[in-house]
C-alpha positions in Angstrom: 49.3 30.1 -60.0 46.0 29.8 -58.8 43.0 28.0 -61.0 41.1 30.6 -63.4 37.8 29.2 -61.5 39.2 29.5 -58.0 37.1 32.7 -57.3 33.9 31.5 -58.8 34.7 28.2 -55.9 35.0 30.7 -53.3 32.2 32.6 -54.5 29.9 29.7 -54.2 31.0 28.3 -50.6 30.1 31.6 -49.4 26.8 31.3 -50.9 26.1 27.5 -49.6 27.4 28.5 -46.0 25.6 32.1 -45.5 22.4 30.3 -46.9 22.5 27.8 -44.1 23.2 30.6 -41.8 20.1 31.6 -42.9 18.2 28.6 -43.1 19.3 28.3 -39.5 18.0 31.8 -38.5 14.9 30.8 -40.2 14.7 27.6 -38.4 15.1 29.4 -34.7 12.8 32.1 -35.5 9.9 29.7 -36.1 10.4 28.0 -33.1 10.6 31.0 -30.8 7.4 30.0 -28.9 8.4 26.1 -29.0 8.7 24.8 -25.7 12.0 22.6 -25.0 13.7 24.5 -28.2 16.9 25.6 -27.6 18.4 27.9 -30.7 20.8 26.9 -33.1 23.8 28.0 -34.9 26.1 27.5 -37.9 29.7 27.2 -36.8 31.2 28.9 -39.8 35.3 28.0 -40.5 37.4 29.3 -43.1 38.0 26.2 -45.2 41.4 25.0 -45.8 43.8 27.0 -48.0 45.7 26.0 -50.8 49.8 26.9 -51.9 50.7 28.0 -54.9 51.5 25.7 -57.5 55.7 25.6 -58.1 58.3 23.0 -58.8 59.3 23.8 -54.8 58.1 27.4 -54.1 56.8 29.9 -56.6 57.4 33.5 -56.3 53.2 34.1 -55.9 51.8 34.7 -53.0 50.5 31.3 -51.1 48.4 30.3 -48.7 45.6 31.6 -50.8 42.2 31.6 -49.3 39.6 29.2 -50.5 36.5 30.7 -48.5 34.3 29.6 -45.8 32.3 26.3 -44.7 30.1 25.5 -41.8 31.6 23.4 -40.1 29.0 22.4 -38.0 25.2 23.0 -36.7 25.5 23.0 -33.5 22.4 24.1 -30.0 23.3 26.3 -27.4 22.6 24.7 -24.3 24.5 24.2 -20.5 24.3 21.0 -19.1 24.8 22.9 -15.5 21.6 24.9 -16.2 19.6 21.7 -17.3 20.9 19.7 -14.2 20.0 22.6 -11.6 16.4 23.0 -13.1 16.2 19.1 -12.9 17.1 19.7 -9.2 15.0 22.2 -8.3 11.6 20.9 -10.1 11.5 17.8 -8.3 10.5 19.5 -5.2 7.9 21.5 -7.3 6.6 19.0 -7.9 6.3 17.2 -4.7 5.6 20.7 -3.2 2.5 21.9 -5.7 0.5 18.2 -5.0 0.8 18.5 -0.9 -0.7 22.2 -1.8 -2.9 20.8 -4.0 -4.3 18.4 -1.6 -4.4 20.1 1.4 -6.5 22.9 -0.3 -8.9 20.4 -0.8 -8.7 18.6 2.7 -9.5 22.6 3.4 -12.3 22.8 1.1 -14.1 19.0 2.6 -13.5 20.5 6.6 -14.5 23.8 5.3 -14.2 25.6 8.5 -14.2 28.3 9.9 -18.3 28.2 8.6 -21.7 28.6 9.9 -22.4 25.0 7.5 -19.5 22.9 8.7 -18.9 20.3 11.4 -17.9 22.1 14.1 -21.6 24.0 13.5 -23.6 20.5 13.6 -21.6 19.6 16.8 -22.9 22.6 18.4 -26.2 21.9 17.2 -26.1 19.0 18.8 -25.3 19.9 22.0 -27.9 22.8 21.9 -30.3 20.6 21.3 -29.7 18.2 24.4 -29.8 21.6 26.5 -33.0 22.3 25.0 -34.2 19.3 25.6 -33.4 19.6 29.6 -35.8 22.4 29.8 -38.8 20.2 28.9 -37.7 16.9 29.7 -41.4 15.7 28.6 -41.3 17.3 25.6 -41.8 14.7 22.4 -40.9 17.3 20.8 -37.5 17.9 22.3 -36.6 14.5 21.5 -37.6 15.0 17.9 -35.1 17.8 17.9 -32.7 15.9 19.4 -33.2 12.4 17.0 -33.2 15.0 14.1 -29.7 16.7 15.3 -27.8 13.3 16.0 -29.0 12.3 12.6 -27.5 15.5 11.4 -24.5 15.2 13.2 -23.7 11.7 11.4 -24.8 12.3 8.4 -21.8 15.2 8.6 -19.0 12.6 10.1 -20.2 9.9 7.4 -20.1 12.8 4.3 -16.8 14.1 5.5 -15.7 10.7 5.6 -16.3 9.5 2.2 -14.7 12.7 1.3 -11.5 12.1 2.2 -11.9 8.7 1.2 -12.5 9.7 -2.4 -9.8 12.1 -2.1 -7.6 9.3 -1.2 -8.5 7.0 -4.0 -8.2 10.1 -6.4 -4.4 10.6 -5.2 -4.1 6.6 -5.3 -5.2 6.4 -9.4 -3.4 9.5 -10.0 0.1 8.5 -8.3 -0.8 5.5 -10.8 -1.4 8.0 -13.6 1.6 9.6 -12.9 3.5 6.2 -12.7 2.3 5.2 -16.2 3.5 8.9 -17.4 7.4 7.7 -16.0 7.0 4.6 -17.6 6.1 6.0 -21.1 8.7 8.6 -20.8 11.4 6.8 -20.2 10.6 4.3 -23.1 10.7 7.5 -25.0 13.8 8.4 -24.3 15.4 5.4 -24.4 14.3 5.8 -28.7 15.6 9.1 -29.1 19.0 7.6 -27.3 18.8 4.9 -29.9 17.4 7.7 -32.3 20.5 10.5 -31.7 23.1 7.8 -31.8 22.6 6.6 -35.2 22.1 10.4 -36.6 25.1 11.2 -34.9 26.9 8.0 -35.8 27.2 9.6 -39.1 29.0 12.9 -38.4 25.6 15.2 -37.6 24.5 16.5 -34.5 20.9 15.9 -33.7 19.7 19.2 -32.8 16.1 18.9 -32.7 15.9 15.1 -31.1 18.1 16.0 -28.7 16.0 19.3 -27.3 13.2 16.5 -27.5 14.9 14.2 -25.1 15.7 17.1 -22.4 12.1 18.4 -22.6 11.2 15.3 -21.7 13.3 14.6 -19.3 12.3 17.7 -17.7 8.9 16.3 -17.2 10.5 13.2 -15.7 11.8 14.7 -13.3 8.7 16.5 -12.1 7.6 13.2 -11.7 10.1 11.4 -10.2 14.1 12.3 -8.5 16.6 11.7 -10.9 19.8 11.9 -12.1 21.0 11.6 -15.6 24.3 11.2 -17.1 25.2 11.2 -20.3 27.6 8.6 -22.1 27.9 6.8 -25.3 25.0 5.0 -25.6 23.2 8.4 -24.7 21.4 9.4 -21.8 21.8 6.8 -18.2 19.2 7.9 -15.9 18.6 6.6 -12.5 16.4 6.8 -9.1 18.4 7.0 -6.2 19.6 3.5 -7.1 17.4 2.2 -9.6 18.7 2.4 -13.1 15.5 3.8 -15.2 17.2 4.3 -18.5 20.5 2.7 -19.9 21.0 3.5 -23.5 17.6 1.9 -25.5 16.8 -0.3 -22.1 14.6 0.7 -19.8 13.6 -0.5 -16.4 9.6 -0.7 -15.9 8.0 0.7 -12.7 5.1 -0.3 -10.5 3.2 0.8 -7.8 4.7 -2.1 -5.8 8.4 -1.1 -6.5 7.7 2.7 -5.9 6.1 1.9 -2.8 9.3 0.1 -1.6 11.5 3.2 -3.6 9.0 5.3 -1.0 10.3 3.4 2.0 14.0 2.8 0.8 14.1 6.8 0.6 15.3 5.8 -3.4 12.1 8.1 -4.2 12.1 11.3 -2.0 10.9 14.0 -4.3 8.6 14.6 -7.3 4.6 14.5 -7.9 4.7 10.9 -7.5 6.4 11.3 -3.8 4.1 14.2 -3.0 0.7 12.4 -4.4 1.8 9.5 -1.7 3.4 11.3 1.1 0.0 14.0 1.1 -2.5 10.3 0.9 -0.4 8.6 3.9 0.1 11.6 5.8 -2.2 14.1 5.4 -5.5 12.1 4.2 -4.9 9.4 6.2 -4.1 11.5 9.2 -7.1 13.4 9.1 -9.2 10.0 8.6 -7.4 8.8 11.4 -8.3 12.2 13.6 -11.8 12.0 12.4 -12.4 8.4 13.4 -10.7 9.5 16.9 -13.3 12.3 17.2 -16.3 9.6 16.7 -14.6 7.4 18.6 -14.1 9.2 22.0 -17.6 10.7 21.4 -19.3 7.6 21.7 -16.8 5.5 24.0 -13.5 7.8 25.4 -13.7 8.3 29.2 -14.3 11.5 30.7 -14.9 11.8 34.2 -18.5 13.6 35.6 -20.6 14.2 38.4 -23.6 12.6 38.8 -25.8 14.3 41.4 -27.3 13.1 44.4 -30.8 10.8 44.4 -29.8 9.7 40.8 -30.6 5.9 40.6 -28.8 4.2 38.5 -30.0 0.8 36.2 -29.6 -1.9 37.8 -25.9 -3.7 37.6 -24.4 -0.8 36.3 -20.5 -0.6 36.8 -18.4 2.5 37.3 -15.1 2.7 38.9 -15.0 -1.1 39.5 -18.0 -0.5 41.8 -21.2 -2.4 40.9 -24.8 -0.9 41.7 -27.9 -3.1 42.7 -30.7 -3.3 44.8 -30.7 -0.2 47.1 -27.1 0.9 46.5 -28.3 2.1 43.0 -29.7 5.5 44.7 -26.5 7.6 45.1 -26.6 9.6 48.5 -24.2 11.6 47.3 -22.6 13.7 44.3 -20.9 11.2 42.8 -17.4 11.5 40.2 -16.9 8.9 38.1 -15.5 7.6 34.8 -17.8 7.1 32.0 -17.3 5.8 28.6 -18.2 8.2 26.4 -21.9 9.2 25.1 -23.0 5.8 24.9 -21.9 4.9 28.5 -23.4 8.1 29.5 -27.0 7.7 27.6 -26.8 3.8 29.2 -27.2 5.9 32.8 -30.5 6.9 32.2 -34.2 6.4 31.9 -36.1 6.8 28.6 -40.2 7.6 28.4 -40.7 4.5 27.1 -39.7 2.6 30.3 -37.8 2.2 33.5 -35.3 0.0 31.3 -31.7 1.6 31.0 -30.9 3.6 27.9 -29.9 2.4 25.2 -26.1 2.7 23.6 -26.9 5.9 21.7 -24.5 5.6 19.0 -23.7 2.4 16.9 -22.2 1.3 13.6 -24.4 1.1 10.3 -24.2 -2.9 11.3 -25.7 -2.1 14.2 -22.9 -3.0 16.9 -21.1 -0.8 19.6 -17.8 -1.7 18.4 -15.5 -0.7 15.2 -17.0 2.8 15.2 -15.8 5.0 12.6 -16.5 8.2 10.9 -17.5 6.6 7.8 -20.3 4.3 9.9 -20.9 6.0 12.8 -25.1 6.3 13.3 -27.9 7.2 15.3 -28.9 3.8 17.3 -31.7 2.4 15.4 -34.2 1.6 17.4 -33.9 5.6 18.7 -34.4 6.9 15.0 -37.5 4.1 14.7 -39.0 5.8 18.6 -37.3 9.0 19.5 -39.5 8.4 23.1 -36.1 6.0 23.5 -34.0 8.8 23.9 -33.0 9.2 27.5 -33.3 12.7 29.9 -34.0 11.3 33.5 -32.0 9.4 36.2 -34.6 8.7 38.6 -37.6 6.4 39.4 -39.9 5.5 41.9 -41.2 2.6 43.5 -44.7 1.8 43.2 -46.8 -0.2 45.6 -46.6 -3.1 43.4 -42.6 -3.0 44.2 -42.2 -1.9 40.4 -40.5 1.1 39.2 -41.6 4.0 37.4 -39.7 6.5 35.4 -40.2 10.3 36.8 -40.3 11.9 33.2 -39.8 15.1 34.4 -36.3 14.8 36.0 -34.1 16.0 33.8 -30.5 14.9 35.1 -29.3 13.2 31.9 -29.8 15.5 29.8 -28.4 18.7 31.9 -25.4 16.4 31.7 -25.5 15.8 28.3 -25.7 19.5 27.5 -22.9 20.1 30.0 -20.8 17.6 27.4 -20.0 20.8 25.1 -17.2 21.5 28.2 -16.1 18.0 29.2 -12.7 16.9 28.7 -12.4 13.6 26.7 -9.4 11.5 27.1 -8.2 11.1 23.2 -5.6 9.0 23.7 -7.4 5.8 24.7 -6.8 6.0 28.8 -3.6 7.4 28.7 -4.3 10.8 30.0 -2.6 12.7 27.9 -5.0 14.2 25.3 -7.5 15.5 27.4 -9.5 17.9 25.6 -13.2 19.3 24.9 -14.8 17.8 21.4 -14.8 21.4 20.5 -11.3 22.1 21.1 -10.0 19.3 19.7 -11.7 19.6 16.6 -10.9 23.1 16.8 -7.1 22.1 16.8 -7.3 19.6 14.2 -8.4 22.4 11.6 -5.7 24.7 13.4 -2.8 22.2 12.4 -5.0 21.9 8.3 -4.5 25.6 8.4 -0.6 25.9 10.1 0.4 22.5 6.9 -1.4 24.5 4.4 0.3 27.6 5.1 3.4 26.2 5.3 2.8 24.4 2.1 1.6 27.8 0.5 5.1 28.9 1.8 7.2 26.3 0.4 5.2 26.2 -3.2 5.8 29.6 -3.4 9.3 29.7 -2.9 10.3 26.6 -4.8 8.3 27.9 -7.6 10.2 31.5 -7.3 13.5 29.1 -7.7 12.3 27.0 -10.9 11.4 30.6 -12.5 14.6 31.9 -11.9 16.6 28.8 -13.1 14.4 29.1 -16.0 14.8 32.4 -17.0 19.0 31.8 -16.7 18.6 28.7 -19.2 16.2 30.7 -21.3 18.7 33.6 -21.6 21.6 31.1 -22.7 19.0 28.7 -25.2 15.8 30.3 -25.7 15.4 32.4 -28.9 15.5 35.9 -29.0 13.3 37.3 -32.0 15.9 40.6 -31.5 18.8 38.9 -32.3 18.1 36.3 -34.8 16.1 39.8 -37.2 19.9 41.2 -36.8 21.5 37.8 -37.7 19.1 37.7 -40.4 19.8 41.1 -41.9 23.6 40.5 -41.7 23.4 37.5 -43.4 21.5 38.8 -46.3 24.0 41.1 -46.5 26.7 38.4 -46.6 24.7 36.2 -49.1 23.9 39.5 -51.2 27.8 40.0 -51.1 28.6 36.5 -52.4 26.2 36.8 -54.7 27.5 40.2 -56.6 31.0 38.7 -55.8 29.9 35.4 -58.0 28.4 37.9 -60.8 31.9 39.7 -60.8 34.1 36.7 -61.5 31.5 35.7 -63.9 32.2 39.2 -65.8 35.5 38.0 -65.7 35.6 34.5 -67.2 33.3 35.8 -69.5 36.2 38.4 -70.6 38.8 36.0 -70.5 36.7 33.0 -72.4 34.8 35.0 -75.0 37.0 38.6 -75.4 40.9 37.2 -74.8 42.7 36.7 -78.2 39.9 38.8 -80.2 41.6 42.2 -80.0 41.8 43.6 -83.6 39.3 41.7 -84.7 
């Protein structure tokens, strides 16, 4: 027959297992709002019975129950959910820094505006057409010196722009990098961590959620896939091994530059900061630079008109002009090399010498121009009289030549520059386009990648929600269910409890009242 205390032994498991059912309940419902949690449970078995007592078989009933035990504590979580988000934020990630960093490539060309470049290029070229209606004007010139300066001032600002902006995303792609690095030596613990928890029969709830949060902010960072065997989690990059039980492989900027080019790192915040510096800063650096570049020396072809005289030795089309052969007879088309070649056609007020190069670097040279040190030719900012507007002279008795001051040639075809076609493509003829247009398209094709990258944020982001809200509704912690958990097992636990007071009645009756009766 059974033991006399066998009920108070059920009893009491009951008690011990319900009270980590609640402890457990407790546990989830305090970490609703904790992010990474996933909600736990108490695997309750019945524990294992026990047969009668008999020589082979007694006539009692066997088999009898013994109660219930929890088994195990075990999360609810799907690898296939984790894997898919894993998936999908990687390109979130990639995709939120190219929006990031074109809405600010946006923000530095700020056009369409009545204060950005496109503005002070017009400026410019209203300037020059005012000056043609008083060539004599000092004034003019002053207007003219003023809007040049303006005009540089704008290509050197928007160029240290985007070359902050490209050493921002250069020190935060190294941020970032550091992030990875600290990461995975943090995982590679809790691997070493969860093994020896679980190397003594428990299952290591809480480190565990800790290691998949963090591994979800991996791979924001970086593409990666992670497998899971013995020695924990094995994550790699394309084929770089990051983390191999507690050893980890260190990353820099050297190695993901070559990951970059091996296509071993395609995705993630780290891919996107790099991708949006090389492609999109340095592109529009690149298209800058062209602009200032084919201002000041891409061909275009022009007409000069007839009686012009140009300085002496002056070469255009292969065709040299001297002595009296520098009066054209006729209109004449040629190919000039950009502003500067064009100012270098002319006469200023302060001579019958040739213009000077109207643009130059900060150094002072012709060559090398770039946004960043593009300038107004010195010598023109020190004496604005420099400033060229007429293409003839006359001869004095002397033989000498004097400059007619009130021609204004050069500077009607300086005005008429707003409509000329450069040739942006360095003599090849196939990017022939009006400065204005081809700023115009540059912040067209800012607008069409921003867009697009709007588009494909968007999107992405409406995926990572959506694979979040389906591993939320298989781990997360609803407060709903864990109150009715809760309530039925305080019911369970009140059950045991009265059940334990019961068979307490009883021993009591058999220990202190048995063998008293007629006493």
């Amino acid at each position: 027959m059974a033991s006399t205390f066998h009920g108070l032994e059920t009893a009491r498991r009951s008690l011990f297992t319900t009270q980590s059912a609640l402890n457990t309940t407790g546990h989830n419902i305090a970490n609703a709002n904790t992010l990474g949690y996933s909600r736990q449970v108490v695997n309750m078995t019945a524990s294992r019975p026990i047969e009668a007592v008999g020589f082979s078989k007694s006539t009692a009933a066997g088999q009898l129950g013994t109660g219930v035990e929890a088994s195990s504590i075990t999360r609810i979580r799907e690898k296939f959910l984790d894997n898919q988000y894993r998936n999908e934020y990687k390109s979130h990630g990639n995709f939120t820094v190219q929006l990031d960093t074109l809405s600010k490539l946006e923000g530095i060309v700020n056009e369409p505006s009545d204060t950005g470049l496109r503005t002070v290029i017009s400026n410019f070229w209203n300037s020059w057409s005012d000056l043609s209606k008083n060539p004599e004007n000092a004034d003019g010139r002053k207007v003219v010196m003023e809007q040049t300066m303006a005009l540089v001032d704008s290509f050197n600002y928007t160029s240290k722009q985007l070359a902050d902006l490209k050493t921002d995303l250069t020190e935060n792609a190294q941020i970032n990098l550091n992030t990875v690095n600290s990461i995975t030596t943090s995982i590679a613990q809790l691997n070493g961590e969860i093994r020896r928890v679980e190397g003594l029969g428990d299952n290591a709830n809480d480190l565990r959620d800790q290691r998949d949060l963090i591994t979800d902010q991996l791979s924001g960072l970086i593409n990666i896939r992670v497998e899971e065997d013995a020695n924990g989690y094995r994550i790699t990059m394309g084929g770089t091994e990051l983390v191999q039980g507690t050893a980890t492989a260190e990353l820099d900027m050297a190695s993901v530059t070559t990951a970059v080019a091996s296509g071993d790192l395609n995705s993630g915040a780290i891919y996107g900061t790099i991708y949006s510096r090389d492609h999109f800063v340095d592109g529009y650096i690149n298209e800058l630079d062209k602009l200032v570049q084919t201002m000041a020396s891409g061909e275009f072809e022009i007409t000069l008109p007839k009686g012009s005289v140009l300085p002496e030795g002056t070469v255009l089309n292969n065709v040299t002009y001297t002595g009296t052969n520098r009066t054209l007879a006729d209109d004449t088309t040629v190919t000039v090399k950009g502003l500067n070649g064009l100012h270098q056609l002319g006469y200023s007020l302060a001579g019958q010498d040739a213009g000077l190069p109207f643009f130059t670097n900060k150094a002072g040279g012709t060559t090398g121009l770039t946004a960043g040190n593009i300038t107004l030719n010195p010598a023109i900012v020190a004496n604005s009289n420099l400033i060229a507007s007429s293409m003839r002279v006359v001869t004095n008795a002397d033989g000498s030549e004097s400059v007619v001051s009130g021609n204004n040639s050069l500077a009607v075809l300086f005005s008429q520059m707003r409509d000329t076609r450069f040739d942006f493509d360095a003599g090849t003829g196939e990017n022939k386009n009006t400065v204005d247009a081809y700023f115009r398209s540059v912040v067209g094709q800012l607008g069409v990648q921003a867009a697009e990258a709007t588009r494909l944020q968007t999107n992405q982001q409406i995926i990572v929600d959506q694979v979040e809200s389906r591993r939320q509704s298989v781990s997360g912690v609803s407060l709903d269910e864990e109150m009715s958990n809760m309530i039925k097992f305080q019911h369970a636990y009140n059950a045991a409890a009265r059940n334990m007071t019961m068979i307490d009645e009883i021993l009591d009756k058999v220990i202190n009242g048995m063998g008293r009766v007629g006493l």
